[in-house]
C-alpha positions in Angstrom: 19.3 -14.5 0.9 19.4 -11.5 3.3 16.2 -11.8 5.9 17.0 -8.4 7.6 19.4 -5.4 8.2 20.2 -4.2 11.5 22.5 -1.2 11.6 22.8 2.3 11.6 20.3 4.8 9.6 22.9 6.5 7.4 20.7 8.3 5.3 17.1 8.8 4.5 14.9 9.6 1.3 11.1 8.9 0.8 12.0 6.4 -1.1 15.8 5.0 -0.3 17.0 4.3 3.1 21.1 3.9 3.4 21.5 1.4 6.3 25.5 0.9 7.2 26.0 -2.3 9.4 29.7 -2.9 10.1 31.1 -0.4 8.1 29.2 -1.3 4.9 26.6 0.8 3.8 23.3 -1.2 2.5 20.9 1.0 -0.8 17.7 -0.5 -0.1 14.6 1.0 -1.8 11.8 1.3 0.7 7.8 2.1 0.4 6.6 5.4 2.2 5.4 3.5 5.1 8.7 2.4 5.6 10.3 6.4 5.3 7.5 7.0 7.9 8.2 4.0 10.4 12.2 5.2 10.2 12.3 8.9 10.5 14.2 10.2 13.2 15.8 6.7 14.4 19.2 6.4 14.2 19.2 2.3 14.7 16.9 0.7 12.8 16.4 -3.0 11.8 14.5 -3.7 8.6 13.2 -7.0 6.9 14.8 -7.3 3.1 13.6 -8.6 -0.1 16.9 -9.2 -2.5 16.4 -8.8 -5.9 19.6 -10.6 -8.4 19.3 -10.6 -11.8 22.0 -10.2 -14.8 21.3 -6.3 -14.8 20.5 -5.3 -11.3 21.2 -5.9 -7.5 18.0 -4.5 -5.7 17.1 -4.9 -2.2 13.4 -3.6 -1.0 13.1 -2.7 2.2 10.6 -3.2 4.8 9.8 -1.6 8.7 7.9 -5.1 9.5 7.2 -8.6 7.9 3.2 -8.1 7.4 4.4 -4.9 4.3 7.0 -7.9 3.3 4.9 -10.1 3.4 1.9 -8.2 0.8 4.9 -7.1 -1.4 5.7 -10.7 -2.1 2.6 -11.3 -2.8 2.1 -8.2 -5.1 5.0 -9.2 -7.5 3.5 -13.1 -7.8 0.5 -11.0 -9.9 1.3 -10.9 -13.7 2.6 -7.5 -14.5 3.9 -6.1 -11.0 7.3 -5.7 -10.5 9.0 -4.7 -7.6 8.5 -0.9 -8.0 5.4 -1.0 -9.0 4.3 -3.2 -5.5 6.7 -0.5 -4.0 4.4 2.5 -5.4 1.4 0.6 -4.3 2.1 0.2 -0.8 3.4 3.5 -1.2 -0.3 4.5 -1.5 -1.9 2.6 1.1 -1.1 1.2 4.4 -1.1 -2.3 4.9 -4.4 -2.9 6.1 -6.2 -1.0 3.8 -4.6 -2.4 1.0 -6.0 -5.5 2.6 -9.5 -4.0 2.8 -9.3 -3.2 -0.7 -8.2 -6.4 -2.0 -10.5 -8.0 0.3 -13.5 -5.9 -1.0 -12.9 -5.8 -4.6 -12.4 -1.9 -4.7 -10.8 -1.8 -8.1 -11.4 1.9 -7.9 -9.0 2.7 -5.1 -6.2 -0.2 -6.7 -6.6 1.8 -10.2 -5.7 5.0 -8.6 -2.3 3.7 -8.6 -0.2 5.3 -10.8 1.0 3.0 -13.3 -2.1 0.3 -12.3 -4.5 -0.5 -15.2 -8.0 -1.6 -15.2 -7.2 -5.2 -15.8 -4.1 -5.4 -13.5 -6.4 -4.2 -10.5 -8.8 -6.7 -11.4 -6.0 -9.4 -11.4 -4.4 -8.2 -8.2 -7.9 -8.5 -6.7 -8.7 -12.3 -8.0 -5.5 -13.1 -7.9 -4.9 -12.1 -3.8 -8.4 -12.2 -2.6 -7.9 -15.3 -0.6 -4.2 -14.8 -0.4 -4.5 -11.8 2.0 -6.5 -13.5 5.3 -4.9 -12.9 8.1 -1.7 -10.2 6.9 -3.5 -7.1 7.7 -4.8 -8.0 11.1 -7.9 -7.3 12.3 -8.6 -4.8 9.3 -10.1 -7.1 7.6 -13.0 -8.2 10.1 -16.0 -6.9 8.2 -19.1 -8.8 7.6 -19.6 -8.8 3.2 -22.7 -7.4 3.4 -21.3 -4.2 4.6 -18.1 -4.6 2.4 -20.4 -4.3 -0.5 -22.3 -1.3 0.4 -18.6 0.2 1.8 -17.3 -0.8 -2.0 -20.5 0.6 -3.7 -20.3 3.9 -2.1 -15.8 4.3 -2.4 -16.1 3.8 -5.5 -19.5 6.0 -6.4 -17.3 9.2 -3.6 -14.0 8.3 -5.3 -15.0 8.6 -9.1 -16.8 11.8 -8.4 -14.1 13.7 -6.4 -11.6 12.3 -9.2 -14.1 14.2 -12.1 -13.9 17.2 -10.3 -10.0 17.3 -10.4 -9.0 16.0 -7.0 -5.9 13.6 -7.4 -6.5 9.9 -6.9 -4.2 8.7 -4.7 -5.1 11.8 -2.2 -9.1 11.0 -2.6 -8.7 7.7 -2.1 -7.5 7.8 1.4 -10.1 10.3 2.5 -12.7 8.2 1.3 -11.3 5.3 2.6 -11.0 7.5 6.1 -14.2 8.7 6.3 -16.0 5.2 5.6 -13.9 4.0 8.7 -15.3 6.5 10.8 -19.0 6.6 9.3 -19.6 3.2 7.9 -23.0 4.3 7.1 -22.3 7.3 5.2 -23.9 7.8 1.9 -22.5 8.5 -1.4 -23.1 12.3 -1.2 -22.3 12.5 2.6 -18.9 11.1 2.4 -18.3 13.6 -1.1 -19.6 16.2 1.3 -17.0 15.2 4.0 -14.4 14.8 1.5 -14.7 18.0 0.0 -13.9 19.9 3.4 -10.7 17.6 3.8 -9.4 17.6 0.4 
């Protein structure tokens, strides 16, 4: 197995990265995260995740172990394969993928494209207790206020999603605004949301 590549940035997409170490030039499909963490080096060293089966040669890509590390755990849930755990951490960062998981926001999972009802609920049991400790201190929050956080995402992000805003895009200004008002109200952080989106 391949732990890492350390080489030259050849080329650069949102979602491939051509790495060249010692004259051979490495495909590896990355997250946006990863497109993020890597524009405008021209050395780069990234942790791998080698995919060999009898009709592909895949290798995932990752700027640091912790977005490794969740993908691994992603594609252990029934029904995620590698680029749909790609897509997913395409969506969110690390951590607040964490704080999803961690707070049973299925809303903010489903927005996925690609992610069902029951796979979000899956990803969510299945990971729950998986996820201590990858997204650092993210996950520090007491449950009480978890709950009310999760009550009040998903009441903001279902409404901004009727009124035509796209998921993925809603999610993460909800998910923004709770961070910096905790004790925002449904309609407050809609309020907010509106002026951002």
């Amino acid at each position: 197995m391949i732990e890492y590549l350390r080489g030259e940035l050849a080329e650069l997409t949102p979602t491939t990265a051509i790495i060249e170490c010692a004259g051979v030039g490495y495909e590896t499909n990355i997250t946006l995260n990863t497109f993020s963490a890597l524009q405008g080096k021209k050395d780069v060293k990234v942790y791998i995740y080698e995919v060999i089966r009898e009709d592909t040669h895949q290798l995932f890509a990752f700027s640091n172990k912790h977005e490794r590390e969740l993908f691994l755990l992603l594609i252990s849930v029934s029904g995620i394969g590698g680029n749909t755990a790609r897509t997913i951490l395409s969506a969110f960062t690390v951590s607040e993928l964490c704080e999803a998981i961690a707070v049973g926001n299925e809303a903010a999972i489903k927005s996925v494209k690609g992610i069902g009802l029951k796979t979000a609920q899956r990803l969510i049991i299945d990971l729950k207790d998986k996820i201590k400790g990858i997204g650092g201190d993210a996950i520090v929050l007491s449950t009480t206020v978890a709950t009310v956080n999760s009550e009040v995402v998903d009441g903001a992000t279902s409404a901004l999603i009727m009124l035509g805003f796209p998921a993925a895009a809603t999610n993460k200004v909800v998910q923004a605004i709770i961070k910096s008002e905790p004790t925002a109200t449904v309609e407050q952080v809609i309020k907010l949301a509106l002026k951002q989106l």
